[in-house]
TIRO-2110 file (N, C-alpha, C; in Angstrom, 1 decimal):
// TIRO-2110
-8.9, -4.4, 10.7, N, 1, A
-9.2, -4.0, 12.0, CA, 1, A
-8.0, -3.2, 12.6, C, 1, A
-8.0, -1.9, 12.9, N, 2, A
-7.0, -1.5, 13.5, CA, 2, A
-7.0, -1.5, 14.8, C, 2, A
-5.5, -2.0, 15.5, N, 3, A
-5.7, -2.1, 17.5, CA, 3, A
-5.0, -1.6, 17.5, C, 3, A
-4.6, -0.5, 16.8, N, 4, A
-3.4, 0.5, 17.9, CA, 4, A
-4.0, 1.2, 18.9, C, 4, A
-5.5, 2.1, 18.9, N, 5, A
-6.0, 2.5, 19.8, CA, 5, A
-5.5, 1.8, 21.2, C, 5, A
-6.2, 0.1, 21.3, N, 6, A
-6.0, -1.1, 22.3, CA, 6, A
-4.5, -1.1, 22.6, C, 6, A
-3.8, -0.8, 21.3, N, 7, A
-2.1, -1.1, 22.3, CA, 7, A
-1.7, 0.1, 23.1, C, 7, A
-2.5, 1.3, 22.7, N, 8, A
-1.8, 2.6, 23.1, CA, 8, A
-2.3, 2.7, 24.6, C, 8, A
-3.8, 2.4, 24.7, N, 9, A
-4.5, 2.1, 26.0, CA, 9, A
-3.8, 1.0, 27.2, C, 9, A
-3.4, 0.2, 26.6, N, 10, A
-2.5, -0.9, 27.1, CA, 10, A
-1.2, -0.5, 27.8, C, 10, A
-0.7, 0.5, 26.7, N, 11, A
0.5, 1.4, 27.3, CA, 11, A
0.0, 2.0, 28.5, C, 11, A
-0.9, 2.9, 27.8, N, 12, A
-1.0, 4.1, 29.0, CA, 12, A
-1.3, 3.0, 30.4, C, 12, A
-1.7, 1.9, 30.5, N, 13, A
-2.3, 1.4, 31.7, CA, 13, A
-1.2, 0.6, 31.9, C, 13, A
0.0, 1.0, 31.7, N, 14, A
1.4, 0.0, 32.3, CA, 14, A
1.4, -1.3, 31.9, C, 14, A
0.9, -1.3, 30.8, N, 15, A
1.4, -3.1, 30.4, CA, 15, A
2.5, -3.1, 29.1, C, 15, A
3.1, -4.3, 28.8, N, 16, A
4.0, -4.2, 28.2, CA, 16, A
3.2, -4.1, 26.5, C, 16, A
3.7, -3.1, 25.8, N, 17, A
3.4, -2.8, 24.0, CA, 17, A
3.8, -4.4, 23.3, C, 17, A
5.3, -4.6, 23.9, N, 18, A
5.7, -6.2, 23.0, CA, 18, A
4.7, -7.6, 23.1, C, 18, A
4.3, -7.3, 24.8, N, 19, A
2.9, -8.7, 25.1, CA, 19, A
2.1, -8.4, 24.1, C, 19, A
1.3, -6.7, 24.3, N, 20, A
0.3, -7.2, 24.0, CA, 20, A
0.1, -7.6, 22.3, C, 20, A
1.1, -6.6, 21.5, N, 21, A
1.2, -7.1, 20.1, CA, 21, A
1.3, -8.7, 19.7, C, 21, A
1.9, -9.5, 20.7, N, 22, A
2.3, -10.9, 20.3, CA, 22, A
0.5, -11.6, 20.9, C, 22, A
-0.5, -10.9, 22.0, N, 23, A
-1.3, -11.4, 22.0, CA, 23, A
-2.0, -11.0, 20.8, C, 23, A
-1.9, -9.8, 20.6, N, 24, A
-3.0, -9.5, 19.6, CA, 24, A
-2.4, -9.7, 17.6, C, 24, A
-1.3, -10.4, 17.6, N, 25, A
-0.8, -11.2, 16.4, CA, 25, A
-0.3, -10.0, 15.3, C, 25, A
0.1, -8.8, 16.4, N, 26, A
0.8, -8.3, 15.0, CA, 26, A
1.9, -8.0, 15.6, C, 26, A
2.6, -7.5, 14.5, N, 27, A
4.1, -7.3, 14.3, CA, 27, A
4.4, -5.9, 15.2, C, 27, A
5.7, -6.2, 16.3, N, 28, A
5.7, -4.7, 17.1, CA, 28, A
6.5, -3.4, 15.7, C, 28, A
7.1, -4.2, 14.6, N, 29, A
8.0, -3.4, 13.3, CA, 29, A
6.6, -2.8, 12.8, C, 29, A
5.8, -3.4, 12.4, N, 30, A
4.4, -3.2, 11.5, CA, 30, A
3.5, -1.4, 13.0, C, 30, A
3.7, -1.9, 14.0, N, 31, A
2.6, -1.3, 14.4, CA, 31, A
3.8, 0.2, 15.1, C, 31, A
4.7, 0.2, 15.3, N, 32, A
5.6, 1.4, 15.4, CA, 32, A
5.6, 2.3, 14.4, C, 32, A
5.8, 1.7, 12.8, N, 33, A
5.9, 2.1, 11.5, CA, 33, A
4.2, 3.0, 11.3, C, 33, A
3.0, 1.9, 11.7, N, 34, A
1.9, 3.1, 11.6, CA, 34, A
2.0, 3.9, 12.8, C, 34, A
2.7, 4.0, 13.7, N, 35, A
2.6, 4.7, 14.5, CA, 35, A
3.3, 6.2, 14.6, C, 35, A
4.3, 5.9, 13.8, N, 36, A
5.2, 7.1, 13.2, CA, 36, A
4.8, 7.8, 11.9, C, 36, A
3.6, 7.1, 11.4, N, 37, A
3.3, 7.6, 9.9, CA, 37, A
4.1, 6.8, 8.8, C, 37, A
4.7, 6.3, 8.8, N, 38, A
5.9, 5.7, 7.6, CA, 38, A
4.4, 5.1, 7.2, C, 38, A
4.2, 5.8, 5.5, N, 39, A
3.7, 5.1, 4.8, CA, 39, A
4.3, 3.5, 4.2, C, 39, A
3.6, 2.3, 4.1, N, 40, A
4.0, 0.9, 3.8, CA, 40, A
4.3, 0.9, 2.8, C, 40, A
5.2, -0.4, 2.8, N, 41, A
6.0, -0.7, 1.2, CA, 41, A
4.7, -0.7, -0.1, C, 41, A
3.6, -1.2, 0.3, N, 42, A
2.3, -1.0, -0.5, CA, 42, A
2.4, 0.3, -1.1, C, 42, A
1.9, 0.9, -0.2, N, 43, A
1.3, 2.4, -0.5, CA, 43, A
2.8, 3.0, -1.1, C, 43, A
3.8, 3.0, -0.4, N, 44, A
5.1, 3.5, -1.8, CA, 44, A
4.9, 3.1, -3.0, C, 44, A
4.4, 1.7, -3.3, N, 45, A
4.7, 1.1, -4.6, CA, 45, A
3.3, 1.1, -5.5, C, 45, A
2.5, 1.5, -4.2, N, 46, A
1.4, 2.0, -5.3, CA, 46, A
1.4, 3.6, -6.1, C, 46, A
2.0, 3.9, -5.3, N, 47, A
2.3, 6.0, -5.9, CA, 47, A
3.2, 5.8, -6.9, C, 47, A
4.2, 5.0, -7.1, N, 48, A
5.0, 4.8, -8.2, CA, 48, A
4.6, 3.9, -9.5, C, 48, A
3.5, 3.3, -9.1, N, 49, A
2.8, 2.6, -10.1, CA, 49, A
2.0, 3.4, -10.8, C, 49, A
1.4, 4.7, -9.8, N, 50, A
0.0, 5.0, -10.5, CA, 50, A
0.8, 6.2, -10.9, C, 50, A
1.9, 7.1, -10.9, N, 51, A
3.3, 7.8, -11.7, CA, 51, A
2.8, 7.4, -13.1, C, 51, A
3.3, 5.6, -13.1, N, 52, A
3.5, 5.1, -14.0, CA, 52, A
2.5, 5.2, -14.7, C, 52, A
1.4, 4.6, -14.7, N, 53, A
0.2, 4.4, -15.2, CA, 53, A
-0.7, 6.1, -15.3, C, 53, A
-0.8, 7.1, -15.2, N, 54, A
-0.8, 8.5, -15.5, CA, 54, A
-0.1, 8.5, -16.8, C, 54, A
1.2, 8.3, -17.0, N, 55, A
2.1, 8.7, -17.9, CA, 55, A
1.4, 7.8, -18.8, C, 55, A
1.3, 6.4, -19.2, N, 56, A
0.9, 5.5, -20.2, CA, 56, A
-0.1, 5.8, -20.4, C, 56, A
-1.2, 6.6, -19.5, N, 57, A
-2.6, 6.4, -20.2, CA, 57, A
-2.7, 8.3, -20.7, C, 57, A
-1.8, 9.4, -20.4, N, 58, A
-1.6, 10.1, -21.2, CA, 58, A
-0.9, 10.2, -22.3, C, 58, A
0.2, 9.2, -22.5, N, 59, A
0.6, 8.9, -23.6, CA, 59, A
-0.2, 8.4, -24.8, C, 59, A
-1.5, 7.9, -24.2, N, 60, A
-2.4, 7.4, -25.5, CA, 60, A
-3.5, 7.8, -25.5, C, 60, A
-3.3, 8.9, -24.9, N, 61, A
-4.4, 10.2, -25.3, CA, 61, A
-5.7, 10.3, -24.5, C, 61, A
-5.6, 9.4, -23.5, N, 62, A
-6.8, 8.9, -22.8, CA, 62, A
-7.5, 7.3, -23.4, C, 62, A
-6.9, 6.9, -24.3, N, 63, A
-7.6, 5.8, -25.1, CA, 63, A
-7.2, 4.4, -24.4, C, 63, A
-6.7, 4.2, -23.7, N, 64, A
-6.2, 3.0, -22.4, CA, 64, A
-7.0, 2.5, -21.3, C, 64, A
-7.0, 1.8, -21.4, N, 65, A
-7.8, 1.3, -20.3, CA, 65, A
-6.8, 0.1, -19.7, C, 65, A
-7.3, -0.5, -18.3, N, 66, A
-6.6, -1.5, -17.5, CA, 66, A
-5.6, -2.2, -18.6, C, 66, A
-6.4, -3.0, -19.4, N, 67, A
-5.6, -4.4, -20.0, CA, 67, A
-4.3, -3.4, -20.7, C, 67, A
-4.8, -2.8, -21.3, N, 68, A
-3.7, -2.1, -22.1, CA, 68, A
-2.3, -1.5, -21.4, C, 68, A
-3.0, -1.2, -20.2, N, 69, A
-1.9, 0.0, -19.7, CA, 69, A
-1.1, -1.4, -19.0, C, 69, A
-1.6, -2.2, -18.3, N, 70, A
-0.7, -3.1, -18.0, CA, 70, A
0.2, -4.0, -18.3, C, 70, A
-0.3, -4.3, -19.9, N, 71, A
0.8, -4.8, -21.1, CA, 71, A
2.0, -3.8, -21.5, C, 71, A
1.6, -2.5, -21.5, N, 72, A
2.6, -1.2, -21.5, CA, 72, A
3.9, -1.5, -19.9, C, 72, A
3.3, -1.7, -19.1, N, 73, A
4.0, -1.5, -18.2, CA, 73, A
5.0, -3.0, -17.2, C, 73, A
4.1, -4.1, -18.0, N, 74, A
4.8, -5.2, -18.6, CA, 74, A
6.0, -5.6, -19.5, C, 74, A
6.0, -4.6, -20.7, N, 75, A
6.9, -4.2, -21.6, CA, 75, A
8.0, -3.4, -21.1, C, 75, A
7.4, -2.1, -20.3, N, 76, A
8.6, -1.2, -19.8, CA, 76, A
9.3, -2.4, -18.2, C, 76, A
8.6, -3.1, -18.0, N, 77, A
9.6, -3.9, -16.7, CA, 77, A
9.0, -3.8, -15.2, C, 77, A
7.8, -3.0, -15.7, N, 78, A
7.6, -2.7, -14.2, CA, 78, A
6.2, -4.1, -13.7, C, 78, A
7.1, -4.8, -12.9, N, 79, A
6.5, -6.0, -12.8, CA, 79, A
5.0, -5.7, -11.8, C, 79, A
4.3, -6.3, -12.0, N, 80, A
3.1, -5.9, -11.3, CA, 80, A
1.6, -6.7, -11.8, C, 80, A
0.4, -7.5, -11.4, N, 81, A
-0.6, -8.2, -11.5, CA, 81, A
-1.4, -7.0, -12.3, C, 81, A
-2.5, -7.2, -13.4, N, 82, A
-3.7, -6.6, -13.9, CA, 82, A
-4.2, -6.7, -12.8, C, 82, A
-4.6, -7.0, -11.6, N, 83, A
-5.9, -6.9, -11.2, CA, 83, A
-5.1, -5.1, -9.8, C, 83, A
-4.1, -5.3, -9.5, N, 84, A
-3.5, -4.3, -9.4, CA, 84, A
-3.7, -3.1, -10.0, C, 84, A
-2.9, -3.1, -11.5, N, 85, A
-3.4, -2.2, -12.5, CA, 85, A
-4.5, -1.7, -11.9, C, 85, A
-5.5, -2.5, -12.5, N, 86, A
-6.9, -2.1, -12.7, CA, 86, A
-7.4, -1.8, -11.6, C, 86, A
-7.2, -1.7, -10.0, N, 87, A
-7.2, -0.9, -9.3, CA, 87, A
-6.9, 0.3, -9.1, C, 87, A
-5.8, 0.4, -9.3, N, 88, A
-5.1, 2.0, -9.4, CA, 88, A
-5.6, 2.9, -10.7, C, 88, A
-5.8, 1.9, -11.6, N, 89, A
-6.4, 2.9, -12.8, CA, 89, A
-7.6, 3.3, -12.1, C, 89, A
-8.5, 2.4, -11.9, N, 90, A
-9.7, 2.7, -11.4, CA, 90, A
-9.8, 4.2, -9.8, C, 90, A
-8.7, 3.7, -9.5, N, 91, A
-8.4, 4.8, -8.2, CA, 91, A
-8.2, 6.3, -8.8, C, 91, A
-7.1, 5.9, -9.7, N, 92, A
-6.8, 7.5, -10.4, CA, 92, A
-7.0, 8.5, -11.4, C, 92, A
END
C-alpha cells in the first residue's frame, strides 16, 4: 500500500510529515528516499543480479534455466536465494 499520496496531503494541510509517518508505521528515511526517486537497495541489487544472470544464461547458449544459473552464481560468489534467481530469470 502506498501512503505517500496521505503524507503529502497531510503536508499540504499543515500537519507534521514526522507524526504522521510514526502514525502510519513507516520510516520518514524509507518515504523521503521514494520521494526523491532513489531507487531501493532491492531494486539496485536486483539490476546487478539480473547483469549477472543475462551473462550466465548467455554463456550457455540459452540452455539454463533457474537451478542452474543459480549454482553458477553461487560458484562465482554472488550470494543470493533460488527463489530470487528464479524470479529475475523469470522477469528477464
Amino acid at each position: 500500500m502506498n501512503v505517500d499520496p496521505f503524507i503529502e496531503a497531510e503536508k499540504i494541510a499543515g500537519h507534521n510529515a514526522k507524526r504522521t509517518c510514526e502514525l502510519l508505521k513507516v520510516s520518514r528515511t524509507a518515504y523521503h528516499a521514494r520521494r526523491n526517486g532513489l531507487p531501493g537497495r532491492r531494486a539496485v541489487r536486483d539490476a546487478e543480479l539480473t547483469e549477472q544472470i543475462t551473462a550466465v544464461h548467455q554463456r550457455s547458449r540459452g540452455t539454463c534455466g533457474a537451478p542452474r544459473v543459480h549454482v553458477v552464481l553461487q560458484r562465482e560468489g554472488a550470494g543470493c536465494g533460488r527463489r530470487r534467481v528464479a524470479r529475475l530469470v523469470w522477469q528477464a
